[in-house]
C-alpha positions as CSV (number, residue, x, y, z in Angstrom):
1,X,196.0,-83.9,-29.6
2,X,193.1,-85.6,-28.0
3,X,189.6,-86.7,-29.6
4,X,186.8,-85.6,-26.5
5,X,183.7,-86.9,-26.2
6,X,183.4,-89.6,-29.3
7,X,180.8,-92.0,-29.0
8,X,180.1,-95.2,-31.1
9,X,176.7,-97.4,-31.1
10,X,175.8,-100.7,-32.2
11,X,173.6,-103.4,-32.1
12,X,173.0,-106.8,-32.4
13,X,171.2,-109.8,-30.8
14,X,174.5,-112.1,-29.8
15,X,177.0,-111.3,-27.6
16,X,179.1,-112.4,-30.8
17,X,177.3,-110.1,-33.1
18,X,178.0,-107.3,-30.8
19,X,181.6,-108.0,-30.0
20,X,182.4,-108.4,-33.8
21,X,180.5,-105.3,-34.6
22,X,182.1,-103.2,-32.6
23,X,185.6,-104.3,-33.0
24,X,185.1,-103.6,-36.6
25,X,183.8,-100.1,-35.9
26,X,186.8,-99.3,-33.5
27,X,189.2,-100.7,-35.7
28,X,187.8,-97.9,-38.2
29,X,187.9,-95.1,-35.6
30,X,191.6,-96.2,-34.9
31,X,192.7,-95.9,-38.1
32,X,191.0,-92.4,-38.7
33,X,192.8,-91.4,-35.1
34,X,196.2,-92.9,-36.6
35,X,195.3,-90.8,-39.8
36,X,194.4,-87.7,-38.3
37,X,197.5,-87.8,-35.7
38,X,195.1,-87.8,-32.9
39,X,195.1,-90.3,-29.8
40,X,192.5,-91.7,-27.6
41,X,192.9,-91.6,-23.9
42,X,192.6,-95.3,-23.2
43,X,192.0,-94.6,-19.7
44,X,188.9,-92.5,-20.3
45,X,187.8,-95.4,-23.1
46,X,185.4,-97.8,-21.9
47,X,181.9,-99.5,-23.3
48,X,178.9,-100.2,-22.1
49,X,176.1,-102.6,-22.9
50,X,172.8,-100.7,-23.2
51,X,169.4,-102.6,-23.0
52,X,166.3,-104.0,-20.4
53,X,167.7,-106.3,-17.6
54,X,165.9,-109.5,-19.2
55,X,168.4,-108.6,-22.3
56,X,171.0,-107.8,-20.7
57,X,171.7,-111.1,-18.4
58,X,170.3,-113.2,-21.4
59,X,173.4,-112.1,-23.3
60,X,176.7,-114.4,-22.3
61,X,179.2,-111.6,-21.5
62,X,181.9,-113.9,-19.3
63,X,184.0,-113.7,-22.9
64,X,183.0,-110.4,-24.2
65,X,186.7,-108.5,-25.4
66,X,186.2,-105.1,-27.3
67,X,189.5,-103.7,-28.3
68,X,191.0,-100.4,-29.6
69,X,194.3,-101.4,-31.0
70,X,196.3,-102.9,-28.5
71,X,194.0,-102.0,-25.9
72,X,191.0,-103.9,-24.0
73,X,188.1,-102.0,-23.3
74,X,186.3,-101.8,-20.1
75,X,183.2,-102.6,-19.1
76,X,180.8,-99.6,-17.6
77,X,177.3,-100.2,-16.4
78,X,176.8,-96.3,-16.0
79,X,178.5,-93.6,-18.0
80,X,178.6,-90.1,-18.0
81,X,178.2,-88.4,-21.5
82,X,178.0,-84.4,-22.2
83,X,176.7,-84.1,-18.2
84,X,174.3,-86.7,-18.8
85,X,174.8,-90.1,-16.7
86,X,173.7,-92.7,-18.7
87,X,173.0,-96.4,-17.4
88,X,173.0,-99.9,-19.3
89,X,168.8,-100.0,-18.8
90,X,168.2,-96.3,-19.8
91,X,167.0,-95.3,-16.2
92,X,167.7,-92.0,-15.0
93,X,167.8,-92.6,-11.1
94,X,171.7,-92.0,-11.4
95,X,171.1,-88.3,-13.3
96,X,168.2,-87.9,-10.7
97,X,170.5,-88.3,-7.8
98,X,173.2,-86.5,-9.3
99,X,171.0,-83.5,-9.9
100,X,169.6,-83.4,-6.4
101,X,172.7,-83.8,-5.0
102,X,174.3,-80.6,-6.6
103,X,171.6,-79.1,-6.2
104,X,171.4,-79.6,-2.4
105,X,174.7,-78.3,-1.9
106,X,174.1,-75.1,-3.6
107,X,171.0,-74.3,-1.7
108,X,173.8,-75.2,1.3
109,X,175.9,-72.9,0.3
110,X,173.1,-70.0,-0.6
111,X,171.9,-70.7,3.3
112,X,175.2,-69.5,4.2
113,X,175.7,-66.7,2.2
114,X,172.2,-65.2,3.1
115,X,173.1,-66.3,7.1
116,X,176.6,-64.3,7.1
117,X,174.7,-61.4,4.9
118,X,172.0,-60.5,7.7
């Protein structure tokens, strides 16, 4: 059995203070997992550093390893939670163009069905 969409949030001012932060907090949600007999999907498991571009690149990040058990973490700069795309400065040009896109290709699609219907 699988645990969808779980998120977990931090904070801190160092890239130390994060990465020990979170470590501890994934070490508690792997426990509860082992607990519960559930199991994460590392593939689909990855973090993301969220915060203004002047804070972002004044954080060191070169040694930055969050873990879930055995498993390193990866790094995302955009992510997409509950059809939401999210990115690390809280800008919403990738949700915009997501939007517009799917939205283009259903009016596509509408054209065509009203163009074979006449």
């Amino acid at each position: 059995m699988f645990a969808d969409d779980t998120n977990v949030s931090t904070n801190g001012k160092t890239n130390d203070e994060l990465q020990e932060r979170i470590n501890v907090d994934l070490e508690n949600v792997h426990q509860w997992l082992l607990a519960n007999k559930l199991t994460l999907n590392k593939d689909k498991t990855e973090y993301m550093i969220i915060g203004s571009r002047q804070r972002i690149s004044n954080l060191v990040l070169t040694d930055t390893k969050i873990e879930l058990g055995e498993s390193v973490i990866k790094r995302v700069h955009k992510s997409k939670t509950l059809g939401v795309i999210i990115d690390e400065h809280l800008l919403w040009n990738h949700q915009i163009q997501n939007i517009v896109t799917k939205a283009s290709k259903r009016i596509g699609m509408m054209r065509r069905i009203k163009h074979k219907n006449i």
